[in-house]
C-alpha positions in Angstrom: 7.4 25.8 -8.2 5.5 23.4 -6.1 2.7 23.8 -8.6 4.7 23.5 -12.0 5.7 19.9 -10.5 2.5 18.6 -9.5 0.4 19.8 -12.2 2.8 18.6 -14.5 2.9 15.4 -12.9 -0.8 14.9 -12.9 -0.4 16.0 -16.7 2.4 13.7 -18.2 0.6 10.9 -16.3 -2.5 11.1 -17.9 -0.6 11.1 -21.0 1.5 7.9 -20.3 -1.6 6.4 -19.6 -3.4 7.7 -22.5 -0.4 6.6 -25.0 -0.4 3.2 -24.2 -3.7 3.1 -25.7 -5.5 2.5 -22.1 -8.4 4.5 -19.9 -7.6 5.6 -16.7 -8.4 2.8 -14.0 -9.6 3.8 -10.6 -6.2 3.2 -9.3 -4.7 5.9 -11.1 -7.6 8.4 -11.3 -6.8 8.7 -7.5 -3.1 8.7 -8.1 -4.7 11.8 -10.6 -6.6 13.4 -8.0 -3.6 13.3 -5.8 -1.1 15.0 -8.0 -4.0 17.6 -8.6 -5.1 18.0 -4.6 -1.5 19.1 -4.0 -1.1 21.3 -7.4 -4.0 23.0 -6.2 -2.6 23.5 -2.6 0.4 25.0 -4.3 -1.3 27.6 -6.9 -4.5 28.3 -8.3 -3.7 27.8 -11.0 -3.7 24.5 -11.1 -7.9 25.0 -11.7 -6.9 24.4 -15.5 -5.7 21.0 -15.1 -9.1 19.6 -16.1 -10.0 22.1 -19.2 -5.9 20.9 -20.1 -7.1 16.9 -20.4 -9.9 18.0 -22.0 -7.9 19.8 -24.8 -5.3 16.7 -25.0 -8.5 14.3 -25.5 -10.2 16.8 -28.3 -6.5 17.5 -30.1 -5.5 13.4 -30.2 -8.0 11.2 -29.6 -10.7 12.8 -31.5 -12.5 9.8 -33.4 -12.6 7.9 -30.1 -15.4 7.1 -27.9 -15.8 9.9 -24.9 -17.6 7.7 -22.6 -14.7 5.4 -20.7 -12.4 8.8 -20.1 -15.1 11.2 -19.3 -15.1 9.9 -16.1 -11.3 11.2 -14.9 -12.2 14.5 -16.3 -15.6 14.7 -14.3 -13.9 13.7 -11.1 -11.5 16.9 -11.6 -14.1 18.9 -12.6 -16.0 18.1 -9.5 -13.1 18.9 -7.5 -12.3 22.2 -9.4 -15.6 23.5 -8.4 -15.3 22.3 -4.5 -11.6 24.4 -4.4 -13.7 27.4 -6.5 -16.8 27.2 -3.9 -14.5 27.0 -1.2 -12.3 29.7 -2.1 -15.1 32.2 -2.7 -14.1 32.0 -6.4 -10.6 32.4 -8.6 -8.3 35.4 -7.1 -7.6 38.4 -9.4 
């Protein structure tokens, strides 16, 4: 439950951010990385988080330059692969 409400937090912000036609600003990427730390405390399965923005940015914002939002989506993918190293890899 814990999980559902981060994640989705960490989600629907991006996407308010996103809708108002702006990038994510250091400020909120680590108001991001926050949301996702404790999503990923809560469940694993929070690991899709990342591959989730990703999908958003590809589905909506095709024709648009990748360079200024990369960034958010490299810092959670750089902290999806500390929580997979650390873990010893994704449960089964």
């Amino acid at each position: 439950m814990f999980c559902f409400f981060f994640y989705f937090s960490a989600f629907i912000y991006y996407l308010r951010i996103r809708q108002t036609g702006g990038v994510p600003q250091p400020r909120q990427i680590a108001l991001l990385v926050c949301l996702y730390i404790a999503a990923l405390n809560s469940k694993e399965m929070a690991v899709t988080l990342p591959v989730t923005i990703g999908v958003y940015e590809l589905l909506y914002h095709k024709g648009e330059d990748w360079r200024p939002r990369i960034f958010t989506i490299a810092v959670l993918g750089a902290i999806t692969a500390a929580y997979v190293r650390a873990t010893g890899g994704l449960a089964a």
